[in-house]
C-alpha positions as a printed Julia matrix, in Angstrom:
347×3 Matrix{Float64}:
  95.25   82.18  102.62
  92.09   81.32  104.65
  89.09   83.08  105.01
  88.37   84.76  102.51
  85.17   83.59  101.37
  82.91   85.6    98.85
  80.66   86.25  101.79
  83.37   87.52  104.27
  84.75   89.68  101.27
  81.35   91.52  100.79
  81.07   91.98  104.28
  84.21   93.33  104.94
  83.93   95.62  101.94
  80.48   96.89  103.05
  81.83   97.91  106.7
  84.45   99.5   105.01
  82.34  101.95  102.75
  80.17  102.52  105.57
  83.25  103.69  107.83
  85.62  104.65  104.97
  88.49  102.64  105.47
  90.58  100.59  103.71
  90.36   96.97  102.57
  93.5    94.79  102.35
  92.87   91.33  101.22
  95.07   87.73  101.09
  92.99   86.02   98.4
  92.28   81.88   99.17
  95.48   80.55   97.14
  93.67   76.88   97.23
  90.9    78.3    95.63
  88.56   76.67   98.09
  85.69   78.93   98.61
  86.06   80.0    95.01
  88.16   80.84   91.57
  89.32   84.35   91.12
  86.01   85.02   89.0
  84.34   84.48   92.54
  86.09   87.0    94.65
  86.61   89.89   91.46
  82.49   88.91   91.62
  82.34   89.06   95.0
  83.71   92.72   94.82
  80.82   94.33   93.35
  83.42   97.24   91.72
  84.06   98.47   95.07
  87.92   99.61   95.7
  90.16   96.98   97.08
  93.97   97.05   97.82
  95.19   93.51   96.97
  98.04   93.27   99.02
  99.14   89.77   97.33
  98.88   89.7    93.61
 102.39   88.78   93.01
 103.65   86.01   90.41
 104.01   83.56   93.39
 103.53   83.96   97.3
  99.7    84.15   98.23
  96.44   84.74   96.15
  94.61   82.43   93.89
  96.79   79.84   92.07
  97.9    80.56   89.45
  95.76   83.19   88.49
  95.51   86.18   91.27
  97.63   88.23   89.13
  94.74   88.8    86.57
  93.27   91.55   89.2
  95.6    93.77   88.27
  93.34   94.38   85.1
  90.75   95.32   87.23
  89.57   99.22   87.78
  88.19   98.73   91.38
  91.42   96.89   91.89
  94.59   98.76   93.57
  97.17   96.02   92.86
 100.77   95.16   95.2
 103.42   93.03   95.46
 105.08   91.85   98.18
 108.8    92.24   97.73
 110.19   88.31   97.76
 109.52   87.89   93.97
 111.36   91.44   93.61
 112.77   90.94   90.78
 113.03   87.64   88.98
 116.31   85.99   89.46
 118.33   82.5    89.21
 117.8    81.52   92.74
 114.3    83.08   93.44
 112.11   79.46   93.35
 114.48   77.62   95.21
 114.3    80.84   97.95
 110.58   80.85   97.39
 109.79   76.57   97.52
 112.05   76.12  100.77
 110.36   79.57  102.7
 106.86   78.03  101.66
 108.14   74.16  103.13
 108.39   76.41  106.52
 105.85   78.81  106.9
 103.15   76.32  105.72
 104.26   73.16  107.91
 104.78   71.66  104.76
 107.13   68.4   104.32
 109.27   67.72  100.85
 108.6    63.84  101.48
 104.88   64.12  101.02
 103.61   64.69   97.16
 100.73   66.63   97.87
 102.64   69.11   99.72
 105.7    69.52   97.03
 102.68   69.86   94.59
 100.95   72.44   96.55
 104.25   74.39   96.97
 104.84   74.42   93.24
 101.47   75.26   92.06
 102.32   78.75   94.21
 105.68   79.14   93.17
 105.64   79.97   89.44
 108.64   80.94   87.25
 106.02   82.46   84.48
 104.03   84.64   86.62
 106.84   86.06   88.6
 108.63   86.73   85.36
 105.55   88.3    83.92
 105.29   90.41   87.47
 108.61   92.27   86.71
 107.11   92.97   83.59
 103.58   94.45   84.74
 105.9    96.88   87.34
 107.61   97.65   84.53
 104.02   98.93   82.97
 102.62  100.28   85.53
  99.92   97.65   85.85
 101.23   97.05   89.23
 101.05  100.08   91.43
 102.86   98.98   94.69
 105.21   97.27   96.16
 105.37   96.76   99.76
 106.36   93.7   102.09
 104.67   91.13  104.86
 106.81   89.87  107.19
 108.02   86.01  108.55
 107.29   84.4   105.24
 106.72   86.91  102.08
 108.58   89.32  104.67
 111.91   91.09  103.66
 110.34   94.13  105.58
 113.91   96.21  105.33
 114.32   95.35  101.69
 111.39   97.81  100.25
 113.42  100.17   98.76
 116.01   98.09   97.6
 113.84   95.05   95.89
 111.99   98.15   94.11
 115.33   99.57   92.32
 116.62   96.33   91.99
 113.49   95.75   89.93
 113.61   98.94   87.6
 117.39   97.94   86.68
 116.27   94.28   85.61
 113.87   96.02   83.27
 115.67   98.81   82.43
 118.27   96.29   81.05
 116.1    93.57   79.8
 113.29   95.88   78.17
 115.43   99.25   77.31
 114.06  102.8    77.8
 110.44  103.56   78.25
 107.95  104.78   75.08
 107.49  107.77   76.87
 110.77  108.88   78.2
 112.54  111.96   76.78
 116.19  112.99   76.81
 119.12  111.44   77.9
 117.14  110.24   81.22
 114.97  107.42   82.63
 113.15  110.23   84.74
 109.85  108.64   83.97
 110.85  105.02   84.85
 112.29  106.46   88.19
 109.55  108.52   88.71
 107.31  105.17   88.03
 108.94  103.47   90.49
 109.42  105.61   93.49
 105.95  106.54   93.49
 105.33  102.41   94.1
 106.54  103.03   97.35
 105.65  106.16   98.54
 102.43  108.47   97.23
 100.74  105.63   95.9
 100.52  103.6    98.98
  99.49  106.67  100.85
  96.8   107.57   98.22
  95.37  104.01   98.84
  95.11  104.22  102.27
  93.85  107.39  102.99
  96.74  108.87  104.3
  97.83  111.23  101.19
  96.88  114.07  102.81
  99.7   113.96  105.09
 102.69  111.78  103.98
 103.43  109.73  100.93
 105.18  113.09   99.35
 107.35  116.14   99.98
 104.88  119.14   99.72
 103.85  121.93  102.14
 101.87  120.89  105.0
 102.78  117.54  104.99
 104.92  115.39  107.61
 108.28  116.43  107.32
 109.29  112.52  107.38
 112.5   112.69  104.78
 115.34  110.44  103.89
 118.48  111.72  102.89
 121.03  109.43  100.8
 124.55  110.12   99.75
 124.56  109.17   95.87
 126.73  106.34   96.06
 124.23  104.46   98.68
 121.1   105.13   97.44
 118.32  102.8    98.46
 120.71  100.7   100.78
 121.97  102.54  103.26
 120.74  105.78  104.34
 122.66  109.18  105.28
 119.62  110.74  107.61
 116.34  109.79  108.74
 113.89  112.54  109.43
 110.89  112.04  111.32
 108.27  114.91  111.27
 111.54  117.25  110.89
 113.41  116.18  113.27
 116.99  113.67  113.03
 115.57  110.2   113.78
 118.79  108.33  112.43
 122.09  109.04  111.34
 125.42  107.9   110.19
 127.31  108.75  113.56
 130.84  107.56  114.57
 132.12  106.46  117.94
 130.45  108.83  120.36
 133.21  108.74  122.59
 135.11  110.51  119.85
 136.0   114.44  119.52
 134.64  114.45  116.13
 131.94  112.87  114.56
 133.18  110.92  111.99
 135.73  108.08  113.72
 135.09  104.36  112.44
 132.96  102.77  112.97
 130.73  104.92  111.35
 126.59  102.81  111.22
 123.34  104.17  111.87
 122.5   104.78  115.08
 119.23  106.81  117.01
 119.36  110.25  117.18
 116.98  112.82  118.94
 113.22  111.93  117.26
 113.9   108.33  118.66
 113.77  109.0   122.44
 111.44  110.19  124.62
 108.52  112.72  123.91
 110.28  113.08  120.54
 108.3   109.78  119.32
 104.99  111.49  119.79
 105.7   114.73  118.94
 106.85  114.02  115.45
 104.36  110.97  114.28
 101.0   110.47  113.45
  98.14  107.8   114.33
  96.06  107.16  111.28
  92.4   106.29  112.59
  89.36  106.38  110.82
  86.7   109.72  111.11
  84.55  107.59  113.15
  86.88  106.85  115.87
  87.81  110.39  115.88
  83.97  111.07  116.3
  84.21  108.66  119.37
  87.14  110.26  121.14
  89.07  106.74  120.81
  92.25  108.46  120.84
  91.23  109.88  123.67
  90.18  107.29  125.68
  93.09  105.12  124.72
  95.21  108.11  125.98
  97.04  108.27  122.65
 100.25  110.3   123.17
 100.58  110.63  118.88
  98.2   113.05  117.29
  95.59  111.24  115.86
  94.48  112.42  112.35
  91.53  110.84  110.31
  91.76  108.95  106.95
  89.63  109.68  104.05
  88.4   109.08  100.22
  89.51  105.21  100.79
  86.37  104.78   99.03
  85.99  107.01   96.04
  89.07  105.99   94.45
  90.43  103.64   91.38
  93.3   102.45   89.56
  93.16  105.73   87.75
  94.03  107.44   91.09
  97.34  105.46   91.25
 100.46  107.85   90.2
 102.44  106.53   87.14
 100.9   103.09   87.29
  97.66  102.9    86.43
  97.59  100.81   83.16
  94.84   98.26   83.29
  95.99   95.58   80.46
  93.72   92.86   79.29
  95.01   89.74   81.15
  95.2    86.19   80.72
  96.67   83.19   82.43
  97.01   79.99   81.17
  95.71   77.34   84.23
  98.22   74.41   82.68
 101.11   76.23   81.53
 100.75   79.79   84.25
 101.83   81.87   80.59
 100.64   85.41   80.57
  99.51   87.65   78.48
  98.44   91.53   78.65
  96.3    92.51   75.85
  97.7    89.95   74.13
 101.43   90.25   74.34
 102.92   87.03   76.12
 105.04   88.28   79.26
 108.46   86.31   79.35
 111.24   87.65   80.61
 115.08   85.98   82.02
 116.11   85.82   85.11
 118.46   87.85   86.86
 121.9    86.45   87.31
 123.44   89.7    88.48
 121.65   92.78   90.59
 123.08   96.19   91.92
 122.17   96.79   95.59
 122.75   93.56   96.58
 125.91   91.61   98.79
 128.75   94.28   98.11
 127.26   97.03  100.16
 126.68   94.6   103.05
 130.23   93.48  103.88
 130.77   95.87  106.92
């Protein structure tokens, strides 16, 4: 929220092409040091990962979701505004009120709250995932946080549209292959690809980390069967372990071999940059992971983003936060029902 000035963005951004790394950026929500002209200016074209350019959360107000129109731009959400329901402003307006130190008897606050919490961009957000305009979704933590509900915010998001907006253009047969193939890749190649890290995880291909989740149909996205880790069981749905057989109630997740001792090194990574490898930092921080270098952070686009790498036209109305892509106003209901949600949580 603070910070990011036009001069601390081109800064940032120059150390990062000089050392190929990564840029992820919080944009000023107030708009103090400058519009969202300013900072897309303040750019220069190179690649970015905007972290925050949901319909409500962090970013310019009310505007930050324009960047996603933008080639040099490799646009995220965070997961609270995944995917437009009845109670998400009320959620949204009372986590702001705490993470800001804000008070509901003071106007200026209440108005600062609601200039950041807006029905019409997160309503046109589900839409732009929906697109592929947005090419992420990931999560911050303590305030825009849901950290364990990637997964499930992401499918929760696909069946709002897949209701609301029907099949894809581009899908064929009896299928939404392409929609699911749209959206898994938001949370898996597509964040690797933008950090540098594709090379080695982000898919399942040969020579990559053997880091694997394994779901039993029914429970897909919500609760896992097995957790690999570099190849190895990391989790698992186990019974009591004072049992004969594995499978006595209560059955829950619990740590299995990768998550003790020399296992946790031997079957991760530590992403550094080549320059620190150059250095022997792992080395001289005694590093018990294998360090491995990121690369082409740099020399990549929106076109480099797997199934979501539309770049619409956009426009946001300042008074009444309406969007448009190329045109086409993006208005959408809200959610009263979702799958994935309280059901699966009971026990």
């Amino acid at each position: 929220d603070w910070g990011t000035t036009p001069a601390a963005i081109d800064t940032c951004l120059s150390v990062a092409d000089k050392y190929d790394v990564q840029v992820a950026i919080h944009t000023d929500t107030l708009n103090e040091a400058g519009f969202v002209e300013a900072t897309i200016a303040a750019f220069k074209n190179r690649v970015i990962h905007t972290y925050h350019t949901e319909g409500a959360g962090g970013g310019h107000a009310p505007d930050i979701i324009r960047v996603c129109g933008e080639m040099n731009v490799l646009p995220s959400s965070t997961n609270p505004t995944r995917p437009y329901t009845v109670n998400t402003l009320e959620e949204h307006l009372d986590m702001l009120m705490v993470c800001h130190h804000l008070d509901r008897s003071i106007p200026e606050d209440v108005a600062f709250a609601e200039s950041r919490i807006r029905r019409e961009t997160i309503a046109a957000e589900d839409i732009l995932h929906d697109l592929g305009a947005f090419s992420i979704i990931s999560s911050d933590s303590q305030a825009m946080g849901r950290v364990g509900e990637v997964i499930i915010r992401t499918w929760q998001t696909a069946h709002k549209m897949r209701v609301q907006r029907g099949r894809l253009t581009g899908e064929t047969g009896e299928n939404d292959n392409l929609r699911a193939r749209r959206y898994i890749a938001k949370y898996t190649i597509n964040p690797a690809i933008t950090h540098g890290i594709s090379d080695h995880v982000g898919s399942i291909e040969v020579g990559k980390l053997a880091d694997l989740v394994l779901w039993k149909p029914a429970f897909f996205g919500v609760k896992p069967e097995i957790v690999l880790k570099g190849g190895l069981i990391a989790w698992a749905q186990m019974g009591d372990a004072n049992a004969s057989i594995p499978t006595p109630q209560p059955v829950y997740m619990r740590p299995m071999f990768a998550s003790f001792g020399g296992a946790i090194a031997k079957t991760s990574l530590t992403f550094v940059s080549k320059y620190a490898m150059k250095a022997g930092i792992p080395e001289k921080l005694k590093l018990k992971k294998t360090a491995v270098a990121v690369s082409n952070t740099r020399n990549i686009s929106k076109a480099s983003m797997k199934l979501n790498d539309a770049l619409p036209r956009m426009e946001v109305n300042p008074e009444t936060y309406e969007v448009r892509a190329d045109g086409e106003l993006l208005i959408c209901e809200p959610a009263t029902v979702l799958p994935m949600a309280q059901r699966y949580f009971l026990f």
